[in-house]
C-alpha positions in Angstrom: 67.2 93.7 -69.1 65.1 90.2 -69.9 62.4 89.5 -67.5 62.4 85.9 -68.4 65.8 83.5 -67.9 65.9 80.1 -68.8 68.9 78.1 -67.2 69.3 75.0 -69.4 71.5 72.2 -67.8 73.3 70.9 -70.8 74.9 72.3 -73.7 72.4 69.6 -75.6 69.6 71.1 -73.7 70.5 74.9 -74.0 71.0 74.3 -78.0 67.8 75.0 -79.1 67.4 77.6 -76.9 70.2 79.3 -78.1 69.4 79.0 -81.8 65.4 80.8 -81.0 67.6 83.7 -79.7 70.0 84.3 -82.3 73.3 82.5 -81.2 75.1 80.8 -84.0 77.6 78.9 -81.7 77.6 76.2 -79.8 76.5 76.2 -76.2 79.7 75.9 -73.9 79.1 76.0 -69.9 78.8 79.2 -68.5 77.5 80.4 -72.1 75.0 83.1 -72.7 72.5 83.9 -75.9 69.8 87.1 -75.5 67.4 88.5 -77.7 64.4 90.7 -77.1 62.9 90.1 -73.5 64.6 86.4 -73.3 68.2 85.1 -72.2 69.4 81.9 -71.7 72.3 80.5 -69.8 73.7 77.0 -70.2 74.1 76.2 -66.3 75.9 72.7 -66.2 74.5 69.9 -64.1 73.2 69.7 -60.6 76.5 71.1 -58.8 77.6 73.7 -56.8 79.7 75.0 -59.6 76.4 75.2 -61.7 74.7 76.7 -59.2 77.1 79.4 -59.5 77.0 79.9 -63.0 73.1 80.4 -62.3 73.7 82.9 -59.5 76.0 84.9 -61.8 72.9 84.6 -64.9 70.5 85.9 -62.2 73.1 89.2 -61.3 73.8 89.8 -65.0 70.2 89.8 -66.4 68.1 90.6 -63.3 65.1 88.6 -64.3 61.6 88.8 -62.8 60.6 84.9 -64.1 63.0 82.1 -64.6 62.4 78.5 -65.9 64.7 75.7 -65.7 64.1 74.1 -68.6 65.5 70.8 -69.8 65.0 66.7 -69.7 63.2 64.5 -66.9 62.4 61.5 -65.9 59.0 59.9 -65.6 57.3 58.4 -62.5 54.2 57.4 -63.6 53.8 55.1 -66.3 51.4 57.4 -67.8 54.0 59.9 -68.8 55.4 58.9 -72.4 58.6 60.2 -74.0 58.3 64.1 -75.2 55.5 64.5 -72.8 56.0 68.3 -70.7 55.6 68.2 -67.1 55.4 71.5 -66.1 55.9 72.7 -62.3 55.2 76.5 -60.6 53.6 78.5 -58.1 53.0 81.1 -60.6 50.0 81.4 -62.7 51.5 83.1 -65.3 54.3 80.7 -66.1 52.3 78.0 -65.7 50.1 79.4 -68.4 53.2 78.9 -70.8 53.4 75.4 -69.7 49.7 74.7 -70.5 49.9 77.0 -73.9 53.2 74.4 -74.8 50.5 71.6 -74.6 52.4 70.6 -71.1 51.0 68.7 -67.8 51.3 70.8 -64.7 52.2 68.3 -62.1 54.9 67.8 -58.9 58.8 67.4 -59.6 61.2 66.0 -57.4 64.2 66.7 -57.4 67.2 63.8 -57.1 70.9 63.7 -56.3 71.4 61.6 -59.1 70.0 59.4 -62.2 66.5 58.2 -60.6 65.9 53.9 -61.2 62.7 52.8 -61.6 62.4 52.2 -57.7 63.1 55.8 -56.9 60.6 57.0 -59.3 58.3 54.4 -58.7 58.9 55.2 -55.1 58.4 58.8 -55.8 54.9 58.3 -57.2 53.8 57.0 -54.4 54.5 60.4 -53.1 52.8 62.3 -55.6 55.1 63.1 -57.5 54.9 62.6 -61.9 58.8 63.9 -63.0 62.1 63.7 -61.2 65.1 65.8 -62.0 68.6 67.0 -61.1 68.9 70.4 -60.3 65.9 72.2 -58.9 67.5 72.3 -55.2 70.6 73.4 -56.5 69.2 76.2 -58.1 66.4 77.7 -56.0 69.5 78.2 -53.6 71.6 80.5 -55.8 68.0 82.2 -56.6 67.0 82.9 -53.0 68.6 85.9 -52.6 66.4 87.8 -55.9 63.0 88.2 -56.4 61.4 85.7 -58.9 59.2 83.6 -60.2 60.5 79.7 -60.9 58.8 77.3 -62.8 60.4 73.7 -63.8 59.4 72.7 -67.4 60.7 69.1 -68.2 60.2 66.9 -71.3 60.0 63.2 -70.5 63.1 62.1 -71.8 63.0 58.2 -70.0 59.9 57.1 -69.3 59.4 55.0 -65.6 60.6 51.8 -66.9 63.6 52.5 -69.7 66.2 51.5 -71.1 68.5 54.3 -70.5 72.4 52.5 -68.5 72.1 54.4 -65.6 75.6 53.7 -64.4 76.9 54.8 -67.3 75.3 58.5 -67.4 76.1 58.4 -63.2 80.0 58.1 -64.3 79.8 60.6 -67.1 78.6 63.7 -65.2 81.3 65.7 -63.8 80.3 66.8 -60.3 83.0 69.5 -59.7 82.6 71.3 -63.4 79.0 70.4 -64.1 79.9 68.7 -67.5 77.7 65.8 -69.1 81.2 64.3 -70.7 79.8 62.1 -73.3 83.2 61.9 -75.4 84.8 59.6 -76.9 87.3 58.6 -74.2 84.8 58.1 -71.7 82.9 55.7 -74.0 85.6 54.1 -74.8 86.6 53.3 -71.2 83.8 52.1 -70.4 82.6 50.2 -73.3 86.2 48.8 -72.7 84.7 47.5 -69.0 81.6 46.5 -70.2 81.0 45.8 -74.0 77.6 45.2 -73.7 77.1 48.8 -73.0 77.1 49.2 -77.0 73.9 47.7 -77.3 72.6 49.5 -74.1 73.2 53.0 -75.8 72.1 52.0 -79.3 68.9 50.8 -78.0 68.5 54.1 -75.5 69.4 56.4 -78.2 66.1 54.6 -80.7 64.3 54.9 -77.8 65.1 58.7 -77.0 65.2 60.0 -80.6 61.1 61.0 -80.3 61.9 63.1 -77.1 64.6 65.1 -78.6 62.6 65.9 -81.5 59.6 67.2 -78.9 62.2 68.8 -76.8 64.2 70.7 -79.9 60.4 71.8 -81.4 59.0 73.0 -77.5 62.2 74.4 -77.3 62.1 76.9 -79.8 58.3 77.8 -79.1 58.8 78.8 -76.0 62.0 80.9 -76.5 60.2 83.0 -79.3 57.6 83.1 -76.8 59.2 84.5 -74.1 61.4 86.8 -76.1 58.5 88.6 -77.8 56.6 88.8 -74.3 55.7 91.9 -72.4 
């Protein structure tokens, strides 16, 4: 069995993950990819239905470390796109975070896309990343014995230009989907034209965190596979 598990959210963010460990497919929900001491499992979203997916990971593999690994959003203005903010109560995983050139910091987690109030709010708190899933996870994780860690790559930073609203209405609560299709996109450019511009300029604006995610992503599966 791998002693390290990495639950990836998306099928964008489980990708590169599953390429480090051999997969040739595509990441669908649900999906697995394993080689030497690493697996990965694309979870879904922050959902209940996810959370099973990650409960299921956790029975299959047995793990003694997991990290959810995947994109965040900044709180302070510090933060820059690609940046790794890295969060654990273990010494050991938080090692990997500091050998990925990362920032070990607080994450919070957030029922939903976090504005620039919330995060702003949430600095005030201490905290430098918020995220989707973390609550939703440590549940299905109580009942084993592991180590969690939270490694996020900055993917807006505190003020962006990501549309919100728009990436609110295309995650699918009940199957833990990001639906990012054409349909979707065309209903709601159909409601809001403007949105065009919106994504074109996120998407510029994005493009350097991907890279950073993609490359980071890799390291630390061949990492974590080779580890003993």
């Amino acid at each position: 069995m791998p002693d390290f598990l990495i639950i990836a959210p998306t099928v964008h963010e489980a990708a590169p993950f599953f390429s480090a460990l051999g997969s040739h497919k595509k990441p669908a929900l649900g999906g697995f990819a394993q080689a030497g001491n690493a697996a990965c499992v694309a979870s879904g979203i922050g959902c209940e239905t996810s959370a099973e997916r990650v409960e299921e990971a956790a029975k299959k593999f047995r793990p003694r470390a997991v990290i959810l690994a995947g994109f965040g959003g900044a709180c302070k203005a510090e933060l820059k796109k690609g940046d790794l903010v890295y969060d654990t109560q273990s010494e050991e995983l938080a090692a990997l975070g500091s050998r990925l050139r990362g920032i070990r910091g607080k994450i919070a987690f957030c029922g939903g896309f976090a504005d620039d109030a919330q995060k702003t709010l949430l600095a005030s708190q201490g905290f430098d990343a918020a995220e989707m899933e973390g609550d939703f996870f440590r549940k299905a994780l109580e009942n084993f014995s592991v180590e969690f860690a939270q490694f996020r790559w900055i993917s807006d930073e505190l003020h962006s230009a990501a549309p919100k609203e728009f990436f609110e209405r295309a995650m699918d609560r009940q199957s833990g989907a990001l639906n990012m299709g054409f349909g979707i996109l065309a209903r709601e450019l159909a409601k809001s034209p403007s949105l065009l511009l919106k994504l074109i300029k996120f998407g510029i604006e994005i493009a350097p965190a991907q890279k950073s995610y993609a490359r980071a992503a890799r390291e630390l599966a061949e990492i974590l596979k080779s580890a003993r």
